[in-house]
Residue, then its C-alpha position, 0 to 999 in steps of 0.5 A: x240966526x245969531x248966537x247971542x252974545x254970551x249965550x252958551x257959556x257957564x261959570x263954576x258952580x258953587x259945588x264944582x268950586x267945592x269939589x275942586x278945592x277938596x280934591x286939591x285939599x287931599x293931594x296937598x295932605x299926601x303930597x306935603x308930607x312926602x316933600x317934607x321926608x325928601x327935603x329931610x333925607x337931602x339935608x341928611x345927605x348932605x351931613x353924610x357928605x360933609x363928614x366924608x368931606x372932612x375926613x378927606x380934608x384931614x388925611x390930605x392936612x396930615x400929608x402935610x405935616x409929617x402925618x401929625x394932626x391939629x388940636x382943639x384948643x389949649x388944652x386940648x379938649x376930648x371932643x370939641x365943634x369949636x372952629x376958631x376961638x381967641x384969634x386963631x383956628x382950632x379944630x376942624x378950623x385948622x383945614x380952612x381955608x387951605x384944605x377946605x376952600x368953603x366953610x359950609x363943609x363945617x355945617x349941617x343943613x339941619x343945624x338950627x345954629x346956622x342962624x346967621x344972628x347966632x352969636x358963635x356964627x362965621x361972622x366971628x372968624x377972623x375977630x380977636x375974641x369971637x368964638x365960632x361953632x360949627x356942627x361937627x365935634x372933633x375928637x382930637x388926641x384926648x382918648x388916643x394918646x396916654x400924653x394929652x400933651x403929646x402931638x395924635x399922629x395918622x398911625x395912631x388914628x388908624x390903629x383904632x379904625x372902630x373910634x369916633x373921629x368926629x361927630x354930629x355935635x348933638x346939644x339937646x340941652x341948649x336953647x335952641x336945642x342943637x338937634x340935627x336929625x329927629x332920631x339919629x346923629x352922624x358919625x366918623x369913625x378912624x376908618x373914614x367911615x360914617x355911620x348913622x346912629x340912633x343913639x342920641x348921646x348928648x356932648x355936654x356940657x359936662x364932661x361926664x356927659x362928653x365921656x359918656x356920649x364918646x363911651x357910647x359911639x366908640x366901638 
């Protein structure tokens, strides 16, 4: 005898549909946030990277010039995440594009600031009055040198191995707050080393502030 047709299949009950959509429901709860801790130790990651990637940069700019480094800005300022400012670059701007081909070395994944709508973004480099930020601050000689006039030679970058060269530029006081990571910045220390640091220290926007933060991460 024929099989009528349709005879012998059945569709999801509404309690199997339930079921299903529960269990779905519990792997997504544990499974969420596990992606969300990966995704955050790669953006982490990746800062680290760009920090050992800026030091590099910096030792091959030296090699250049007789072992003497940029500045950051006129007057030199005592730790600065400004890349290029009144028609020129400054900083860690002065590595690109010849010692550091693509500029995304100068940002931190976790930056929020890497809006391409913010007003200091890449879209500034090259203008006449545009000024650019990144998310790294550049010590510069202020600290290094009793002249802060004088140029910051190599040899006296390595003569204080335990100083901050350069930093996670944490502004907890801007709008959006410039906060990279949940509790910890990123450091480079003379040594080339980068450090995590579970001290906060906000860089500004006084200066009080800034001696302050750089009191705290120097060793």
């Amino acid at each position: 005898m024929r099989e009528r047709a349709g005879e012998g299949r059945r569709g999801f009950t509404l309690l199997e549909l339930l079921v299903s959509i529960a269990v779905i429901v519990i792997l997504a709860s544990v499974l969420l946030p596990v992606v969300v801790l990966a995704r955050r130790h790669a953006r982490d990651a990746t800062c680290k990277s760009n920090l050992t990637q800026l030091w590099k940069s910096t030792n091959i700019y030296a090699a250049n010039y007789d072992k003497f480094l940029f500045v950051n800005h006129f007057p030199p300022l005592r730790i600065s995440n400004i890349v290029y400012k009144e028609g020129r670059p400054t900083g860690w701007g002065c590595l690109y594009p010849t010692y550091m081909p693509h500029y995304a070395v100068l940002f931190c994944p976790g930056d929020p600031a890497r809006d391409p709508n913010w007003q200091y973004g890449w879209q500034n480099w090259g203008t006449a009055e545009g000024e650019v930020q990144c998310s790294y601050g550049y010590r510069g000689r202020q600290g290094f040198t009793t002249n802060p006039d004088s140029p910051l030679a190599l040899g006296t970058v390595d003569g204080n191995p335990k100083k901050v060269f350069g930093a996670e530029y944490y502004e907890a006081f801007t709008s959006p707050a410039r906060i990279h990571h949940t509790s910890h910045i990123n450091i480079l220390r003379c040594n080339g080393q980068v450090e995590q640091s579970d001290l906060l220290v906000s860089f500004g926007p006084s200066e009080a502030e800034i001696n302050a933060a750089l009191g705290a991460l120097d060793r």
